[in-house]
PyMOL CGO cylinders between C-alpha atoms (Angstrom):
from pymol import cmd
from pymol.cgo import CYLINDER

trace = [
    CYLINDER, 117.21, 99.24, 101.83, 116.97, 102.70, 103.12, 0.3, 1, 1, 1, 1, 1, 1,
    CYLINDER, 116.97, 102.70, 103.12, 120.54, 103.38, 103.70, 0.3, 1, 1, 1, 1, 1, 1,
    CYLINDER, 120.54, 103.38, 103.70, 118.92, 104.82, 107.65, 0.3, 1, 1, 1, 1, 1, 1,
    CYLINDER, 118.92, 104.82, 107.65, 118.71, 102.90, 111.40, 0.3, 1, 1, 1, 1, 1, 1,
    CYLINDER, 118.71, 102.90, 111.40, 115.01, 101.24, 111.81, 0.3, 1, 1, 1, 1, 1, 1,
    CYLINDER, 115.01, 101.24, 111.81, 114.85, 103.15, 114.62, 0.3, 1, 1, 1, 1, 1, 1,
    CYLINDER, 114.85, 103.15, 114.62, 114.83, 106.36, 112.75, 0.3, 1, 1, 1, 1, 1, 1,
    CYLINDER, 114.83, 106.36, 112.75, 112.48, 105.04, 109.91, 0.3, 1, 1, 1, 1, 1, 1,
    CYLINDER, 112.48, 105.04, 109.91, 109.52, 103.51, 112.31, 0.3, 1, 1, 1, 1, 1, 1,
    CYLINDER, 109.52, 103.51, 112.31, 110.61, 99.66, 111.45, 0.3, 1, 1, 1, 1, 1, 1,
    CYLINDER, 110.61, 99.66, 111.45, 112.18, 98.71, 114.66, 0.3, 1, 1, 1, 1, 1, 1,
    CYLINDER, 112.18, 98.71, 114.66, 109.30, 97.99, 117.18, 0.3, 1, 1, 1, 1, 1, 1,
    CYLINDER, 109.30, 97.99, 117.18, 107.90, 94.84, 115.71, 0.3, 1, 1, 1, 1, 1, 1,
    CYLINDER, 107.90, 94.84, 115.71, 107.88, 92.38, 112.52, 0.3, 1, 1, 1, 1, 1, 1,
    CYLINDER, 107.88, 92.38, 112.52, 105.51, 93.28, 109.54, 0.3, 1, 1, 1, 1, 1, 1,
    CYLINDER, 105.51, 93.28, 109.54, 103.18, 89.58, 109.85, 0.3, 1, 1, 1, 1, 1, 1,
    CYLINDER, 103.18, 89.58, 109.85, 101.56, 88.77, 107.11, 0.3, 1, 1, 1, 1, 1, 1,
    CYLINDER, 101.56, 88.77, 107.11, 98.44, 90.38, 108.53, 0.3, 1, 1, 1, 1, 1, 1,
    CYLINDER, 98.44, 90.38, 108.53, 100.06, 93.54, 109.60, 0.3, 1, 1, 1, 1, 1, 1,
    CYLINDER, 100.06, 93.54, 109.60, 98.32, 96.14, 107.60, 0.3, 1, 1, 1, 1, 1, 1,
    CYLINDER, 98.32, 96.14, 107.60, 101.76, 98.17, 107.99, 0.3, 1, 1, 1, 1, 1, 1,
    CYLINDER, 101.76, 98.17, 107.99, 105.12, 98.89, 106.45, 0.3, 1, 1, 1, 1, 1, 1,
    CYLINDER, 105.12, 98.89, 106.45, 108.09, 101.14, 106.10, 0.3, 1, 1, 1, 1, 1, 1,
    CYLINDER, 108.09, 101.14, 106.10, 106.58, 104.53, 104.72, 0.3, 1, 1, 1, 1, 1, 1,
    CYLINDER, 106.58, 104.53, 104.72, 106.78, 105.52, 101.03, 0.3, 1, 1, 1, 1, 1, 1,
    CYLINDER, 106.78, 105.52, 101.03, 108.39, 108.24, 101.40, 0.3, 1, 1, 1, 1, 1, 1,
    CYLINDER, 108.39, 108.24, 101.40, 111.39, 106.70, 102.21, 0.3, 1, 1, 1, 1, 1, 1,
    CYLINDER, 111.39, 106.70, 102.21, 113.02, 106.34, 99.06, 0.3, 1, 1, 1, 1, 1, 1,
    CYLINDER, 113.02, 106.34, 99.06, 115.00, 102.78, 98.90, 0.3, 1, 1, 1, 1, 1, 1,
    CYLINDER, 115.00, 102.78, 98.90, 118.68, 102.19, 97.29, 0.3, 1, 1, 1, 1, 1, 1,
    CYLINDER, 118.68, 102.19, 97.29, 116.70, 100.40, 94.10, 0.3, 1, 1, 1, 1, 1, 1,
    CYLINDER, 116.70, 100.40, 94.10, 115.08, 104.23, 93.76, 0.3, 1, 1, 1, 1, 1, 1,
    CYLINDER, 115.08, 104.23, 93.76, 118.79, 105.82, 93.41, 0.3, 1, 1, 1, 1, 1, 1,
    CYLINDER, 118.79, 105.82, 93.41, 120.01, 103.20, 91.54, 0.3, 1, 1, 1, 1, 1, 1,
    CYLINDER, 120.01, 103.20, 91.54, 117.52, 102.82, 89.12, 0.3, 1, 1, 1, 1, 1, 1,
    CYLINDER, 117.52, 102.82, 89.12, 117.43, 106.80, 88.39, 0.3, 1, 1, 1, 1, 1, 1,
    CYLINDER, 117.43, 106.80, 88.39, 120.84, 106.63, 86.81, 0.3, 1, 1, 1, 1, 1, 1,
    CYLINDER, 120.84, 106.63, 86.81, 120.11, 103.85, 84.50, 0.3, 1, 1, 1, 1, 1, 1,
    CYLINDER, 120.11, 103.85, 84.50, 120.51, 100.61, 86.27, 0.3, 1, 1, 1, 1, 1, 1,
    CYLINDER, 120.51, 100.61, 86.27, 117.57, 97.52, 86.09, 0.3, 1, 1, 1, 1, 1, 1,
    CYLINDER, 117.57, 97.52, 86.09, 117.04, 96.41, 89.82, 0.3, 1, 1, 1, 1, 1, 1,
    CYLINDER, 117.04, 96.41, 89.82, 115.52, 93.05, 90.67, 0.3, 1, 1, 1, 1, 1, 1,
    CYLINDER, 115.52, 93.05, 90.67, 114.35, 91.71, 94.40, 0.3, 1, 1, 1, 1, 1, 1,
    CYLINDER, 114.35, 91.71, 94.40, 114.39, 88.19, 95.41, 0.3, 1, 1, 1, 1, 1, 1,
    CYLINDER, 114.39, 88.19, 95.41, 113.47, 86.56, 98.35, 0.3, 1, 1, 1, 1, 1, 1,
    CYLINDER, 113.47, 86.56, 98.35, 111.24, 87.97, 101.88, 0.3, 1, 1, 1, 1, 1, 1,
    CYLINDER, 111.24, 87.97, 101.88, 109.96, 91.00, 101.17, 0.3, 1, 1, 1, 1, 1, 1,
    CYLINDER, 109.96, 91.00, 101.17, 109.96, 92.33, 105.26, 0.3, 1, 1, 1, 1, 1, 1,
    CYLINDER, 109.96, 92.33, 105.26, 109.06, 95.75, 105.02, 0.3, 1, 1, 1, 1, 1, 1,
    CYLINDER, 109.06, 95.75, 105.02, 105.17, 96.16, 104.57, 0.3, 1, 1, 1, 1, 1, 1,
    CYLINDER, 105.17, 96.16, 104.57, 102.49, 95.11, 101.86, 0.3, 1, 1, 1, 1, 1, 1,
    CYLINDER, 102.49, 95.11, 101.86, 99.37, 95.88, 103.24, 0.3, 1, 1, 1, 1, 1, 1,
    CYLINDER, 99.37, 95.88, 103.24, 99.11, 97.96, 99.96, 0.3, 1, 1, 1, 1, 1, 1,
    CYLINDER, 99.11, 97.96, 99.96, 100.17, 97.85, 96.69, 0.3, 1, 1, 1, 1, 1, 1,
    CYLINDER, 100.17, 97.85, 96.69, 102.05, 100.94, 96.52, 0.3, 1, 1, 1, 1, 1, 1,
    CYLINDER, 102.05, 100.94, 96.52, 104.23, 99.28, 99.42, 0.3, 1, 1, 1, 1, 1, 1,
    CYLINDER, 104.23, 99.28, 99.42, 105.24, 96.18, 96.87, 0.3, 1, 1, 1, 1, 1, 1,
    CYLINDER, 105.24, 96.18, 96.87, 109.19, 96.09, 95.71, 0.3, 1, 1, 1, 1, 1, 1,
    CYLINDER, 109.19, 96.09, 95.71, 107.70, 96.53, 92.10, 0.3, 1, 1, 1, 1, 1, 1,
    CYLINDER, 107.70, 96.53, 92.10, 106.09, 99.87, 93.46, 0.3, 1, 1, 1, 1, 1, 1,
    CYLINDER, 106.09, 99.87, 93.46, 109.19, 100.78, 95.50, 0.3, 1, 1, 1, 1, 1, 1,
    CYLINDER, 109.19, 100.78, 95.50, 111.88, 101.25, 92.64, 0.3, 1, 1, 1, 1, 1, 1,
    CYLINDER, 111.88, 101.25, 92.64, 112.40, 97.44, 91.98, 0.3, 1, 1, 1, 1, 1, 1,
    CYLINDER, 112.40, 97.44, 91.98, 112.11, 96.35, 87.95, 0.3, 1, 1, 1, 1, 1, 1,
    CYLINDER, 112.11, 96.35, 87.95, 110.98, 92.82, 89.34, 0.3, 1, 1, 1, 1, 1, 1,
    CYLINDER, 110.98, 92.82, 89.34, 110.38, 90.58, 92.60, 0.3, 1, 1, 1, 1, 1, 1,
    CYLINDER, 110.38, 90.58, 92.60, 110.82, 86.76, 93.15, 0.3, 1, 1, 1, 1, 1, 1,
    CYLINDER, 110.82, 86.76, 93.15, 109.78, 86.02, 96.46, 0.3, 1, 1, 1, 1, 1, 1,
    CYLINDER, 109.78, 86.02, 96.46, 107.85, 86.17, 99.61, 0.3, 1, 1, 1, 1, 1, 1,
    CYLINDER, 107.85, 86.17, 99.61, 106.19, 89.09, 100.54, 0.3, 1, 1, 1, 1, 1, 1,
    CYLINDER, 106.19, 89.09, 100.54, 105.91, 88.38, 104.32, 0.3, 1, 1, 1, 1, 1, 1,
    CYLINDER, 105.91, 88.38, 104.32, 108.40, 87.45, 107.18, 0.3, 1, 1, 1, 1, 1, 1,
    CYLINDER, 108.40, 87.45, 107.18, 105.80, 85.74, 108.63, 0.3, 1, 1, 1, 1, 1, 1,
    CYLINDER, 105.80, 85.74, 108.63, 106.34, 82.14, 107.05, 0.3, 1, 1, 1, 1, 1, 1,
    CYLINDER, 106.34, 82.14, 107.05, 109.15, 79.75, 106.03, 0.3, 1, 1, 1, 1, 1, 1,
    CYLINDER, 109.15, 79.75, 106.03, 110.60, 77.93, 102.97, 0.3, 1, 1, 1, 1, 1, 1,
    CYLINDER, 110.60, 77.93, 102.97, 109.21, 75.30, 104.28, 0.3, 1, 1, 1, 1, 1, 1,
    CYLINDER, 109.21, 75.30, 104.28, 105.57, 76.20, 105.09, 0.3, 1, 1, 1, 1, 1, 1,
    CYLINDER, 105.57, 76.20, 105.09, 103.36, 77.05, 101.92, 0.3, 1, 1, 1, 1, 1, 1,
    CYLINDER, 103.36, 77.05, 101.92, 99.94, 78.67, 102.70, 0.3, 1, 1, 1, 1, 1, 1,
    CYLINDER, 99.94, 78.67, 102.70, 96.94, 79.62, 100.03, 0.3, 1, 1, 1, 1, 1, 1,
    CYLINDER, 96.94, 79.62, 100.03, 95.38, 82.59, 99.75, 0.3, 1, 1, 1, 1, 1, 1,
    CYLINDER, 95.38, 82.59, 99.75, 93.23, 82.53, 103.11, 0.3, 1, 1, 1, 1, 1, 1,
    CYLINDER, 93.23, 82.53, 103.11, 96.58, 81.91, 104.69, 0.3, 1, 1, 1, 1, 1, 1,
    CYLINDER, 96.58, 81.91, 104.69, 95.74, 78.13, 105.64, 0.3, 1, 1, 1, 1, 1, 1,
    CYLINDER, 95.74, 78.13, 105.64, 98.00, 75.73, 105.48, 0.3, 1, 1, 1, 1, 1, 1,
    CYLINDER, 98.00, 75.73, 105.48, 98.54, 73.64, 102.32, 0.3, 1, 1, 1, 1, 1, 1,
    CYLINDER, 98.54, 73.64, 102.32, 98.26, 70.29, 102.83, 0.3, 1, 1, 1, 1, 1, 1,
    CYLINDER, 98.26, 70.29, 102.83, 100.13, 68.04, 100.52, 0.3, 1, 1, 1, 1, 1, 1,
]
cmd.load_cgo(trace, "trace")
């Protein structure tokens, strides 16, 4: 998203979890930035990987017009948790 190595942005040591209160730093501006500075709507779906501990780290808050999707790497299409992060039983 970045258009840079993970190694050069901080990313590459480990996987954001969903209780990893970490992310790739805002002031890394990401291709939906460039793109929507010269007139272009930008849209995100899917796993959001790259931090949302805060709000300001959210694709809506990084350039993106709107998000469908997960915002951690830290689950699968096929496991559904609430907002405690227990499972969902059903």
């Amino acid at each position: 998203l970045t258009g840079k190595y993970p190694f050069t942005t901080g990313m590459a040591h480990s996987m954001v979890y969903y209780y990893s209160n970490w992310g790739l730093s805002t002031e890394y501006d990401l291709v939906s930035n460039a793109l929507s500075d010269v007139g272009y709507s930008t849209h995100a779906i899917g796993k959001w990987d790259i931090g949302h501990a805060v709000k300001d780290m959210w694709p809506t808050r990084r350039g993106f017009d709107s998000f469908f999707g997960l915002l951690s790497t830290d689950i699968t299409y096929q496991q559904h948790y609430c907002c405690d992060y227990s499972p969902v039983k059903g």
